[in-house]
Structure formats: structure tokens, C-alpha cells
C-alpha positions in Angstrom: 27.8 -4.4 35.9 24.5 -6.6 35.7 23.4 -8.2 33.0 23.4 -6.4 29.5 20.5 -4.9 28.7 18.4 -5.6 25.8 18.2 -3.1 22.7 14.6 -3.0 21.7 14.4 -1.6 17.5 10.8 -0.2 16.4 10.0 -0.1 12.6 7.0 2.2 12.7 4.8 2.9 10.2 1.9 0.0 10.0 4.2 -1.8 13.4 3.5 1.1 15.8 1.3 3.4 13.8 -0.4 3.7 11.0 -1.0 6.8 8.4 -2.1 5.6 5.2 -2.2 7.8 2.4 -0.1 10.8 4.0 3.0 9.3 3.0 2.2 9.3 -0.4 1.0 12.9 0.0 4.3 14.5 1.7 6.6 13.0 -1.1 4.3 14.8 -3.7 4.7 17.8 -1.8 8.6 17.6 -1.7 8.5 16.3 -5.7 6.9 19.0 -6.9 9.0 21.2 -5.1 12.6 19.7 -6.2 11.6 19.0 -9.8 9.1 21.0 -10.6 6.8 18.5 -12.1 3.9 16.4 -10.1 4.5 13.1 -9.0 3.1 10.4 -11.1 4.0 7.6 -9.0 6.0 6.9 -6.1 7.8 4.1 -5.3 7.2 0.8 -3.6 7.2 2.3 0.4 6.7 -0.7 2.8 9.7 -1.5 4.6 12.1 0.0 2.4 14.0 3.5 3.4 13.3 6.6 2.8 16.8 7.0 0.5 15.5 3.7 -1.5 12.5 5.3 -2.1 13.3 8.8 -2.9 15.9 7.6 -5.5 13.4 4.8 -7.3 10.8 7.5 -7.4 13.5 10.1 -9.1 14.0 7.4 -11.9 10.7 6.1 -12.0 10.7 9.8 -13.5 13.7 10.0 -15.7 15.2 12.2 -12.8 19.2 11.5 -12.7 19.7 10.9 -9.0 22.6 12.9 -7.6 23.8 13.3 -3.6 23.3 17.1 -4.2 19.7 15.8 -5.6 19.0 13.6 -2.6 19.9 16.6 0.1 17.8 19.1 -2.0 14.7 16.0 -1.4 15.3 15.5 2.1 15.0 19.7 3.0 11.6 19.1 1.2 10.5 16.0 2.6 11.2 17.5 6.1 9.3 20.6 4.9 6.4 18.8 3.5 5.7 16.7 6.4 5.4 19.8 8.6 2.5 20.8 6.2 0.7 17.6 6.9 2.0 17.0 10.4 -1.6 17.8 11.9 -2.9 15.5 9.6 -1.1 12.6 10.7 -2.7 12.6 14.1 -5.9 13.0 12.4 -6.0 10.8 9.7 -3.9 8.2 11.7 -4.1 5.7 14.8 -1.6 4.2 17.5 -2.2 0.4 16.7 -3.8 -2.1 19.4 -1.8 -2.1 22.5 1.4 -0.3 21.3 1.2 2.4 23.6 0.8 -0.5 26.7 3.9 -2.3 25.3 6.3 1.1 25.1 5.5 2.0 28.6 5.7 -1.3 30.2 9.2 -2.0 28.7 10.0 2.1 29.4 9.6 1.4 32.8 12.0 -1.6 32.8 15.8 -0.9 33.5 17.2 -4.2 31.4 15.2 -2.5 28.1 16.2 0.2 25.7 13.9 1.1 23.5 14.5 3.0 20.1 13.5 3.0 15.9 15.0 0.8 13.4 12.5 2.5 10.7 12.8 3.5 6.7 11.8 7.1 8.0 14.1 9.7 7.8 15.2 10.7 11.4 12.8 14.3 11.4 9.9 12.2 9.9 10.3 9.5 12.5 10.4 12.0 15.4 7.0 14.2 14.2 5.2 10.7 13.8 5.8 9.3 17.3 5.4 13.0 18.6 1.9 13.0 16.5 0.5 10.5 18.9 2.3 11.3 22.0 4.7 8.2 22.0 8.3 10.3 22.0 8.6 9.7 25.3 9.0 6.3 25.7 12.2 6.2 22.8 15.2 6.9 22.9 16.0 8.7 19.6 19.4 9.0 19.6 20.7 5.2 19.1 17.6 4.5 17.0 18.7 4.3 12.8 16.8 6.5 10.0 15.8 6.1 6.8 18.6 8.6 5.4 21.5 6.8 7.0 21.9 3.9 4.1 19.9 3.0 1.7 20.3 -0.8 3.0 18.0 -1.3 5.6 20.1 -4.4 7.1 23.3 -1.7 7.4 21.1 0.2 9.9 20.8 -2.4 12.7 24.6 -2.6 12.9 24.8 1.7 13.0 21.7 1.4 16.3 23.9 -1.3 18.1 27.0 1.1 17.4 25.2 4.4 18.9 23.9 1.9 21.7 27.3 0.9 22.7 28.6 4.5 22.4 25.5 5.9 24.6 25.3 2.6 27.3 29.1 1.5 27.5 27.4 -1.9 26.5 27.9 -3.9 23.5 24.7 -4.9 21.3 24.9 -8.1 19.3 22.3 -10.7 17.6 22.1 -11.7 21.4 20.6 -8.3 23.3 18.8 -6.7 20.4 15.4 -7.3 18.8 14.0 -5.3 15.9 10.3 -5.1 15.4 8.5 -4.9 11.8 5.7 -5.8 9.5 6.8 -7.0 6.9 9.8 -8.8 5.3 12.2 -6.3 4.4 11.7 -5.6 8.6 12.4 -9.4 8.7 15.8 -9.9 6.7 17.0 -6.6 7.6 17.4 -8.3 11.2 18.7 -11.5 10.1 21.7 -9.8 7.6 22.3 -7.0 10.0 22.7 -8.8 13.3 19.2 -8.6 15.4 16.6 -11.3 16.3 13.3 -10.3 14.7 10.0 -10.3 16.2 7.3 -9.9 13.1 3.8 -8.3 13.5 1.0 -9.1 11.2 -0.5 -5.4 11.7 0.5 -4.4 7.9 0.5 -5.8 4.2 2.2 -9.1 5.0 0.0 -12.1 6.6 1.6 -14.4 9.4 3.0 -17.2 6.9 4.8 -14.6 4.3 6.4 -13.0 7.3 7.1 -16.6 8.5 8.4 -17.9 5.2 10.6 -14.7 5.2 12.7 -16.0 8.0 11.3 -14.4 11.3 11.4 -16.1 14.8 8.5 -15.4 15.7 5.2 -14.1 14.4 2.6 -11.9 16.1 -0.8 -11.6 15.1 -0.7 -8.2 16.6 0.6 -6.2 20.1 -2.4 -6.4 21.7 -1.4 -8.7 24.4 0.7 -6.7 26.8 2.5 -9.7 28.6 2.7 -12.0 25.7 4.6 -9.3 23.2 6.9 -8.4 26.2 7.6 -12.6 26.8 8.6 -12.6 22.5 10.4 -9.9 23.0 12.5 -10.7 26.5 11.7 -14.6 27.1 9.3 -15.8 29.2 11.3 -15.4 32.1 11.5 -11.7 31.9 7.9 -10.8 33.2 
């Protein structure tokens, strides 16, 4: 056996795509249909899972959260975003140089590529699928927002699948996670992954620097210098 390959983790939503507002609108679609009452408010999304978030909305509502509760929400969500699937690819974009950087590393054999994301695992597929980019992931080691609540958990659960899938083990060594913003960032430094940080959301260069990450992009628009952060400079 060569040497181990490297386990690539994409957070999506502002790191590989971005949808603003139809978020917001598929989680007042699935409130309204679980409690029966509109959504006031939702709760803080970026970088956070979708459990988190469905569970701080629920009580941002005086809505005891239950597991029954949470299962009832998630057959919703997954029904909502089918309503505004068409939307995402309309309302949406692929960010700068995203779909360069999957296919390059796709067509490497020392690179796996899959999600590290707060979206539950239906949600993630539709949105990747939305702009054509399923291809170039592989969904089953990835880790979804309904899997823990703690997004740190969910690096440890991708390396796990990984090693199941490859035969290979996945450490802080072989895997990199991707993100935009600082829950992204600590999430790989408590659960085990280096981090790569893109400035393409909320959260400028020096807050996703002062949040611990190695390294800071500006964005992914450079082809050969994203695949050198996330492989070494050796690895061109």
C-alpha cells in the first residue's frame, strides 16, 4: 500500500455555495408544518448543525424539544427543501473556482473528497446536486448535520466511515476540513482535522485567524494555490 491518502471535509453553505435566504425559508416551511404556528425567528445558522439549530429555534418558541419532536422536524425539513429545491439553483451560485478545485482533486488518486457540513445528509445531497457538484463527493464518509449536535463529534464519525470504506486510517495527519467560519475552524481542531479557513462567508481573514485556523484563504479562486493549502506544496 502507497502512501495514505488524504481525506478532504467540505462545509458547504457560504464555503462551496451559497443560498442566502432559502435556508431561512425551508425551516419556516417545516415549522409551520410540525407546530402549527409561523416561525418568528430562527436560530443563529452559520456553522452550526442542523440539530443545534432546529432545537434553539423549538425553544426560541417555547416548543419543549423532544427526539420524537426532532424526527417529526427532520421529515419536514427534507420535505420543505424539495419545495424550494428549484430555487436553490436559482436564487444561488457555485463560489469562485470551487467547481476547478473539486475536479482537480477528483481526478487525484491520493484525495478523498467528501462533506463535513451542519446540513442534514438529504439537504446536503439536493444542494451539491443543485449545481451539479455530486459528482465530485463522495457522500457516504462525509458527516451531516443530524448526526450530533456537536459539530467537532462529526469529524471523528467522517474519519470512521473513511476507514471503514478505504481500509485506511484518517487522523489529524491525512484529513483537512474546509469552512467559513469559526465554528468550521474549532470543529477541526477539537475533533481531530487540520483546517483550511475561507474568507467567502460572514467571518473576515483575522476572526477566522484569531479562531485558531492554519491557514486562511481569501477565497478558492486560485486552483493551484488552494490545492498546495490543502496537500502541501509538494503535491502539485
Amino acid at each position: 500500500m502507497g502512501s495514505p491518502r488524504t481525506l478532504v471535509l467540505w462545509d458547504i453553505d457560504h464555503t462551496l455555495v451559497s443560498i442566502d435566504g432559502v435556508g431561512r425559508d425551508i425551516y419556516a416551511e417545516a415549522f409551520q408544518v410540525v407546530t402549527g404556528q409561523p416561525m418568528r425567528r430562527v436560530a443563529a445558522m452559520a456553522g452550526r448543525t442542523d440539530w443545534a439549530i432546529t432545537a434553539e429555534t423549538l425553544r426560541m418558541h417555547d416548543v419543549e424539544v423532544s427526539e420524537e419532536l426532532l424526527g417529526s422536524f427532520v421529515a419536514a425539513l427534507a420535505e420543505a427543501f424539495v419545495v424550494y429545491e428549484a430555487e436553490i439553483s436559482q436564487r444561488g451560485r457555485v463560489l469562485a473556482g470551487v467547481r476547478e478545485v473539486l475536479d482537480v482533486l477528483a481526478g487525484r488518486a491520493d484525495v478523498i473528497q467528501s462533506l463535513l457540513t451542519g446540513n442534514m445528509e438529504p439537504l446536503a445531497v439536493g444542494k451539491l446536486r443543485a449545481f451539479e457538484l455530486e459528482g465530485f463527493v463522495d457522500f457516504e464518509v462525509g458527516a451531516y448535520g443530524m448526526d450530533h449536535e456537536d459539530r467537532a463529534v462529526l469529524v471523528g464519525l467522517a474519519q470512521r466511515r473513511a476507514a471503514r470504506k478505504y481500509e485506511e486510517s484518517f487522523t489529524v495527519r491525512n484529513t483537512v476540513l474546509v469552512g467559513d467560519t469559526p465554528n468550521d475552524v474549532l470543529a477541526g481542531l477539537e475533533g481531530g482535522a487540520r483546517v483550511v479557513a475561507v474568507a467567502t462567508g460572514s467571518s473576515d481573514v483575522q476572526a477566522l485567524k484569531e479562531a485558531g485556523a492554519e491557514l486562511v484563504l481569501e477565497d478558492l479562486a486560485d486552483t493551484a494555490a488552494v490545492v498546495r493549502a490543502l496537500l502541501g506544496p509538494s503535491d502539485l
